[in-house]
C-alpha beads as a LAMMPS data file, in Angstrom:
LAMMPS data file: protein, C-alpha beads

259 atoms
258 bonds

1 atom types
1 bond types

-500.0 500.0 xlo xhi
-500.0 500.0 ylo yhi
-500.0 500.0 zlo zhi

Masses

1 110.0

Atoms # bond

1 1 1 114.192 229.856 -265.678
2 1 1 113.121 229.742 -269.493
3 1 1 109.354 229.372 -268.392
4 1 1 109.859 232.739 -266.605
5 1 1 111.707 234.167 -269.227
6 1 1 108.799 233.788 -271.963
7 1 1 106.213 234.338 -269.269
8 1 1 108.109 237.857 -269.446
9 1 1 107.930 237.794 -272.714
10 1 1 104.846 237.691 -273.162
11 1 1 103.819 239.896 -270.811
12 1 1 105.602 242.490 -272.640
13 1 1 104.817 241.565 -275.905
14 1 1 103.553 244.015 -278.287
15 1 1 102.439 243.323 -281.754
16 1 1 102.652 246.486 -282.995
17 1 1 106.225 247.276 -281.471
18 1 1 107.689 243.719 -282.254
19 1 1 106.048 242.967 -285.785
20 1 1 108.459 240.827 -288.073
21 1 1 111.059 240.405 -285.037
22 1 1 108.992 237.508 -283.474
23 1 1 111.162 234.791 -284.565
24 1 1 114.681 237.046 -283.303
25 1 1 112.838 238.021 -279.128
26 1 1 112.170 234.305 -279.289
27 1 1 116.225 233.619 -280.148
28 1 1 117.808 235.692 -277.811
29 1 1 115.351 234.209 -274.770
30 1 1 116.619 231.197 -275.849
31 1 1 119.856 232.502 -276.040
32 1 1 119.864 233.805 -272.187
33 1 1 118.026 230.438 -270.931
34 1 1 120.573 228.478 -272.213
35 1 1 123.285 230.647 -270.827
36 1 1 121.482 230.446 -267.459
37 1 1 121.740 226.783 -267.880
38 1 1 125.707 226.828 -268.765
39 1 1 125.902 228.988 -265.152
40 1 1 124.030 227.097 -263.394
41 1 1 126.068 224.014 -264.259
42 1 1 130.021 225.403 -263.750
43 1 1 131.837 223.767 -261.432
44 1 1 131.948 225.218 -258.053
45 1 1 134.657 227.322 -257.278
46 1 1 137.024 226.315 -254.513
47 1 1 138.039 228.500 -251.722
48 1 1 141.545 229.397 -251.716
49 1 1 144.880 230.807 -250.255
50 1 1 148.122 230.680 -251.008
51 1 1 150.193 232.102 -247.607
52 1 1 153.787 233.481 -247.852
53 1 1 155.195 232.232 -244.636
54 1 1 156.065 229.702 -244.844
55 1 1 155.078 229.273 -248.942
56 1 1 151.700 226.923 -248.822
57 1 1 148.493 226.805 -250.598
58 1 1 145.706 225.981 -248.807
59 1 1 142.107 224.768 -250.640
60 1 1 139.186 223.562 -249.581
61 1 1 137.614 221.625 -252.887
62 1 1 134.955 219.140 -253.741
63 1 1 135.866 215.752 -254.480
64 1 1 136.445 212.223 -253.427
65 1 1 139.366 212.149 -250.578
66 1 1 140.361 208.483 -252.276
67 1 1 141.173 210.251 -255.596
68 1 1 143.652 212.569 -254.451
69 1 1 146.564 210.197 -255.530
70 1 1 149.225 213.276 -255.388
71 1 1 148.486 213.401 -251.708
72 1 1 149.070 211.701 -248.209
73 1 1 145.468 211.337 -246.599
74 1 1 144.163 211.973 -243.064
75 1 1 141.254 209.158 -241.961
76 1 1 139.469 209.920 -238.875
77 1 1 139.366 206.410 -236.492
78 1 1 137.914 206.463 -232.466
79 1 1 139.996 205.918 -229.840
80 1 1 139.487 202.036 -230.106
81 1 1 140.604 202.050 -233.872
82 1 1 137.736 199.729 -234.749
83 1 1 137.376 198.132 -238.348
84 1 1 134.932 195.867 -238.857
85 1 1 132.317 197.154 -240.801
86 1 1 129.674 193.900 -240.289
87 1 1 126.463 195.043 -239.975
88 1 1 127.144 198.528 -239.850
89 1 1 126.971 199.370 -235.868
90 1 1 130.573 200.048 -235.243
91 1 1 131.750 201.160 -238.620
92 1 1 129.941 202.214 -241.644
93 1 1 130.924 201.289 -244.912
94 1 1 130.065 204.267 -246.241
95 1 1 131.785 206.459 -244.058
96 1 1 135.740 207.254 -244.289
97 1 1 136.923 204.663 -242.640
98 1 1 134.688 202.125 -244.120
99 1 1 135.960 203.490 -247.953
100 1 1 139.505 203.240 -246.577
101 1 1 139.256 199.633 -245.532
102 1 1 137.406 198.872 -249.082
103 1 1 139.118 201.420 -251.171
104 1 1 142.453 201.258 -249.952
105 1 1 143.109 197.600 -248.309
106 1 1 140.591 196.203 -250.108
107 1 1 138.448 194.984 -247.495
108 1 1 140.800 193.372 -245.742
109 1 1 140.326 193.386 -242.093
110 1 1 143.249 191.507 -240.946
111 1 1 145.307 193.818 -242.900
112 1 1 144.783 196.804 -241.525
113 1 1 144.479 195.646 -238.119
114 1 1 147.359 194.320 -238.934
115 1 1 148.879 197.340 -240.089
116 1 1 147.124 199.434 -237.070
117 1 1 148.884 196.891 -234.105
118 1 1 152.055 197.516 -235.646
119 1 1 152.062 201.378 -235.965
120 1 1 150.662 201.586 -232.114
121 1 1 153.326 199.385 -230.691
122 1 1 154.366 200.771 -227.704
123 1 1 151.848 203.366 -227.420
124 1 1 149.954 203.277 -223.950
125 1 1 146.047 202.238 -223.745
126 1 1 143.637 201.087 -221.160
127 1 1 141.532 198.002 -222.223
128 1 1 137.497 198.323 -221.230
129 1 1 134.377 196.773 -221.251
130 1 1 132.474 196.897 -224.636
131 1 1 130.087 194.690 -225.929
132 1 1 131.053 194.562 -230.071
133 1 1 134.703 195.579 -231.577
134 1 1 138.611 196.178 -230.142
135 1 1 138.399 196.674 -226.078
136 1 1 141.811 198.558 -226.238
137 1 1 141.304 202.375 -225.819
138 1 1 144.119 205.077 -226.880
139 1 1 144.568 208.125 -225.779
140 1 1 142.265 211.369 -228.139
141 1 1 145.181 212.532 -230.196
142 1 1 146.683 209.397 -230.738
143 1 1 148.282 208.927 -234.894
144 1 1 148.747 205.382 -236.389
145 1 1 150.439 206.722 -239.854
146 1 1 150.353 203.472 -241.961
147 1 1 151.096 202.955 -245.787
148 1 1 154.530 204.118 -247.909
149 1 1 157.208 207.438 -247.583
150 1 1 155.558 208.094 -250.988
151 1 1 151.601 208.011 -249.409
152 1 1 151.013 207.645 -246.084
153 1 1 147.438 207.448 -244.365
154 1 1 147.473 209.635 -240.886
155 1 1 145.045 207.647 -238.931
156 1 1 143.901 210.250 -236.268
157 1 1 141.921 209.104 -232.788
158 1 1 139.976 212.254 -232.698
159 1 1 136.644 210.670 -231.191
160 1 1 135.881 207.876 -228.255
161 1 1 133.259 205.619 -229.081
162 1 1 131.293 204.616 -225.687
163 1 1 129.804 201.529 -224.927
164 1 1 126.684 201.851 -226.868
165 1 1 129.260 201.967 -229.830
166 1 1 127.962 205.857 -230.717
167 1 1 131.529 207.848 -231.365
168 1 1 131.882 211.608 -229.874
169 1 1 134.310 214.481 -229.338
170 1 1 134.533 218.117 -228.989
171 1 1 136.072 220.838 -229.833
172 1 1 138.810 220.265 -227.291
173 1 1 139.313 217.269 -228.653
174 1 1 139.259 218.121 -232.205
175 1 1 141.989 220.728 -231.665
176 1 1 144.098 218.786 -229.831
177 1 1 144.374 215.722 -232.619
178 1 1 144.381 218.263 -235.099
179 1 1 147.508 219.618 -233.488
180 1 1 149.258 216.430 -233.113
181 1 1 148.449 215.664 -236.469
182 1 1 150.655 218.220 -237.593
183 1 1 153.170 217.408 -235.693
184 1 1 153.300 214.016 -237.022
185 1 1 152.813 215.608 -240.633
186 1 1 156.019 217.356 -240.180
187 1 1 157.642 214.815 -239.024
188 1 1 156.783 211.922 -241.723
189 1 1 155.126 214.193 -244.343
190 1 1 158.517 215.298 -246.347
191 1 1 156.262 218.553 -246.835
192 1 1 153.792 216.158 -249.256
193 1 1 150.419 217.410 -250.542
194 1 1 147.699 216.712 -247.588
195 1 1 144.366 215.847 -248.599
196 1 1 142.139 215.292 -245.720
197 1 1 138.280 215.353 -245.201
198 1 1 135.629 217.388 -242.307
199 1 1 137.191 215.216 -239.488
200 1 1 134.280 216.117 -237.019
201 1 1 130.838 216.093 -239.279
202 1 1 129.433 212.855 -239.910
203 1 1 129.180 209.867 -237.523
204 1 1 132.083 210.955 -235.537
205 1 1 130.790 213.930 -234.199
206 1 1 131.443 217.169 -232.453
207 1 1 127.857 218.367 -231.785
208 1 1 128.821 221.895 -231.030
209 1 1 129.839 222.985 -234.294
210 1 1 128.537 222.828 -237.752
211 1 1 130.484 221.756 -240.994
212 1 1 131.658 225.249 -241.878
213 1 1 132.797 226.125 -237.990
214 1 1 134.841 222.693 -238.031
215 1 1 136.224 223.916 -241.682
216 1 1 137.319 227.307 -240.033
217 1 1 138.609 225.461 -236.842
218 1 1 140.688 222.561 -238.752
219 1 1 141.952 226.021 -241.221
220 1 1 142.333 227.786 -238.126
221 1 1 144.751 224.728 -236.633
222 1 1 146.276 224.174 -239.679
223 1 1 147.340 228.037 -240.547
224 1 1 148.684 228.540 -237.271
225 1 1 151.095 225.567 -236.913
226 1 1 152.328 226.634 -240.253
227 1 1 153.127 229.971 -238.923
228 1 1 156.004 227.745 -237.110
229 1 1 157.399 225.692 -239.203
230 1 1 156.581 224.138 -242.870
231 1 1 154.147 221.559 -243.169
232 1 1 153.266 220.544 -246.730
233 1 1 153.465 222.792 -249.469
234 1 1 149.540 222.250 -249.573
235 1 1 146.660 221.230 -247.895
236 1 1 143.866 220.251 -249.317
237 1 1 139.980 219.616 -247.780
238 1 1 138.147 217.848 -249.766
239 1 1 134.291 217.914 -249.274
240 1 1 131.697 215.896 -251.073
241 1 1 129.990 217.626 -254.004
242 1 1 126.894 217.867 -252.614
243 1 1 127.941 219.240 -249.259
244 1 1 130.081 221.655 -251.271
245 1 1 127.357 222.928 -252.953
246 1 1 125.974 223.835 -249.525
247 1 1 128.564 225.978 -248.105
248 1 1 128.913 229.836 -248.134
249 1 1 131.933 229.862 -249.356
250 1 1 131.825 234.037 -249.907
251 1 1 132.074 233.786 -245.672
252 1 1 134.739 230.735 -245.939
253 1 1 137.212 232.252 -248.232
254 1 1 137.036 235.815 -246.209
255 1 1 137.617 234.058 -243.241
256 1 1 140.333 232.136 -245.053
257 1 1 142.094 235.347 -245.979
258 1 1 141.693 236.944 -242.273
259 1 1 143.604 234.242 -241.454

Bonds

1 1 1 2
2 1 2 3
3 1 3 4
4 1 4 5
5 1 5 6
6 1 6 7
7 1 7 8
8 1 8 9
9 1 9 10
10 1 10 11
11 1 11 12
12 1 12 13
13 1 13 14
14 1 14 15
15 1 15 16
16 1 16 17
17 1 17 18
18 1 18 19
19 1 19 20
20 1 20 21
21 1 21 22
22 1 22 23
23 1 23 24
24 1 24 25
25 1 25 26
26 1 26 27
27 1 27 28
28 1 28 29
29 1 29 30
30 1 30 31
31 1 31 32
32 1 32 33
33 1 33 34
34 1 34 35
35 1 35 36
36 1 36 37
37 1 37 38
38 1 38 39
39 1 39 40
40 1 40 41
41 1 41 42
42 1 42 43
43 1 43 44
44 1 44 45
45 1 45 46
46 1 46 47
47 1 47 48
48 1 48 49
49 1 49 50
50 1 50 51
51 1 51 52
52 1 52 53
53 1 53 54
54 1 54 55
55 1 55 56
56 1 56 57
57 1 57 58
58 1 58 59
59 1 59 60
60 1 60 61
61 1 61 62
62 1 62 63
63 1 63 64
64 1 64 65
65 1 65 66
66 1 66 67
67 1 67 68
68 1 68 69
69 1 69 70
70 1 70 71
71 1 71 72
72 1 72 73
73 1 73 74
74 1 74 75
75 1 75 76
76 1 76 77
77 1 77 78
78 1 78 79
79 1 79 80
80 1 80 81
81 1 81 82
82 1 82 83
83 1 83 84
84 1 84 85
85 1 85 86
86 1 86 87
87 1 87 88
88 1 88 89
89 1 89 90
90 1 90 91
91 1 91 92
92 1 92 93
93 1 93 94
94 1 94 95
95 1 95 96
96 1 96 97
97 1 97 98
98 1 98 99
99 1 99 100
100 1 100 101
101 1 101 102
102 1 102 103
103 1 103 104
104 1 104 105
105 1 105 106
106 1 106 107
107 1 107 108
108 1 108 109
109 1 109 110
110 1 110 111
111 1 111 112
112 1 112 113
113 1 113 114
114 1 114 115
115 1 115 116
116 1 116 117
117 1 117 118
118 1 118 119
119 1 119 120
120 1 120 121
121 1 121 122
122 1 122 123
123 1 123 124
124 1 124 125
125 1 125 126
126 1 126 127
127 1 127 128
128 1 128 129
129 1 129 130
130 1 130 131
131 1 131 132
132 1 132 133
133 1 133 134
134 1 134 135
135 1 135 136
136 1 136 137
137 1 137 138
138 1 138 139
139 1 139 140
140 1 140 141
141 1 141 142
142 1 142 143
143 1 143 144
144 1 144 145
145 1 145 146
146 1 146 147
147 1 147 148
148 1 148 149
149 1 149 150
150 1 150 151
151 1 151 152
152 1 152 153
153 1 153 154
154 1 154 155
155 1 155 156
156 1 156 157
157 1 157 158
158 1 158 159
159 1 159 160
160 1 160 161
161 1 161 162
162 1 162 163
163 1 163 164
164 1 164 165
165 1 165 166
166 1 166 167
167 1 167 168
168 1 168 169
169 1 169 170
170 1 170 171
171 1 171 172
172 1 172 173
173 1 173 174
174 1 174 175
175 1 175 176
176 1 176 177
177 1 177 178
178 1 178 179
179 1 179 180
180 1 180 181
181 1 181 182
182 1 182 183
183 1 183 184
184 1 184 185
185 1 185 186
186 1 186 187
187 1 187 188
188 1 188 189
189 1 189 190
190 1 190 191
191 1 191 192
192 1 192 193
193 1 193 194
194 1 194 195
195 1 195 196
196 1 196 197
197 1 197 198
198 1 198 199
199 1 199 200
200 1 200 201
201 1 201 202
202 1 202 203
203 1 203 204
204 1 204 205
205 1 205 206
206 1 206 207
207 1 207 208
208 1 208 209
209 1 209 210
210 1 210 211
211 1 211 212
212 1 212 213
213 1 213 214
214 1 214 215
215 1 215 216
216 1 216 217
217 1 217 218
218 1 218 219
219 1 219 220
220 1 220 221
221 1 221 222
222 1 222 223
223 1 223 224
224 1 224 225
225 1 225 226
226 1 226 227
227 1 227 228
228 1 228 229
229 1 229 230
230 1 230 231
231 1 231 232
232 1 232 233
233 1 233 234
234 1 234 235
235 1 235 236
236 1 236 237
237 1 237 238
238 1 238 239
239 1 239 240
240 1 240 241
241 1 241 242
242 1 242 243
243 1 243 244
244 1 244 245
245 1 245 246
246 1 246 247
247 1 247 248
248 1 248 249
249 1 249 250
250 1 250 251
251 1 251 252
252 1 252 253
253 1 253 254
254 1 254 255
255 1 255 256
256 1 256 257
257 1 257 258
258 1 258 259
């Protein structure tokens, strides 16, 4: 920006005109540069709502899910709830899940399997073939809430991973787990902050839609179980920096306020 800026300059620069004021143009072209440069580097704004009934604000930020200690968090799992992060070919470590089980437990596996087998007692599942991690399979929709009153973890089965361990799920699916994810919110949540992340757009995927049309469905889910009954008194979506940067939030935070 300041190389175009003086190229400008220059361009325009007249002797005659600008005799004895050389040292001032060349201060205020400084002057806008660097002003560019404090723009340019502002945090980006976050898209945001507060609705009257019931009273809720609703934000979509960046950030780091795991720092949002004032909130309960929502993890996205599979159906088969798998954990071990090994080499990489059922979970990733850098995914959610895999910064959950080193973030939050630590890295311990038995510990949140643990955890998991005792929050799914009694909840139905089928047990199949598969070559690497757990065999039993729960139903899409399916919440193992684990942690404290104070911070709970909403682990939501939003995806079934096949037998060539590569997770998928649709929109249908999405919807649905989104749906009884607020039930269960309502039910454990004591109306909480909710910080949660894209459930849908990494590794876990629903092919069909693209990281802002699974922001306006999970907003879309989200504002219209509210519209029965109080949730949290916000929800927050937290999106990495970088993806953040990506968005068009202009179109988000209209949609947002259609809503």
């Amino acid at each position: 920006m300041a190389a175009l800026l003086l190229q400008s300059y220059q361009a325009v620069w007249d002797r005659a005109l600008f005799a004895g004021h050389a040292v001032a143009v060349a201060l205020a072209v400084a002057a806008v540069s660097l002003a560019y440069g404090v723009w340019r580097a502002r945090p980006a704004r976050a898209v945001t709502r507060d609705l009257d009934r019931p009273r809720c604000r609703v934000e979509v930020v960046p950030g780091d899910l795991f720092e949002q200690a004032d909130a309960h968090l929502v993890i996205g799992f599979t159906d088969v709830f798998d954990t071990d992060v090994g080499d990489g070919r059922i979970v990733q470590e850098s995914s959610v899940q895999g910064q959950f089980l080193r973030r939050i437990y630590l890295g311990d596996v038995a510990g949140l399997d643990a955890d998991l087998d005792e929050a799914l007692a009694g909840t139905p599942f089928t047990t199949e073939g598969k070559t690497l991690g757990k065999r039993r399979r729960y139903p899409v929709g399916t919440i193992a809430t684990l942690g404290e009153p104070d911070r709970l973890f909403f682990c939501v089965a939003y995806s079934e991973m096949g037998p060539s361990l590569v997770a998928q799920s649709s929109a249908d699916k999405l919807w649905l787990s989104l749906s009884r994810l607020w039930s269960e919110l309502h039910d454990r949540g004591q109306q909480r902050p909710l910080a949660m992340p894209v459930v849908g757009a990494t590794l876990a995927r629903v092919d069909a839609l693209d990281r802002e049309a699974l922001l306006r469905l999970i907003l879309l889910s989200f504002v219209a179980a509210s519209r029965e009954r109080l949730l949290t008194t916000r929800l927050r979506i937290v999106v990495r920096p970088g993806e953040f940067a990506r968005l068009n939030r202009a179109e988000l935070q209209a949609f947002l306020d259609s809503l």
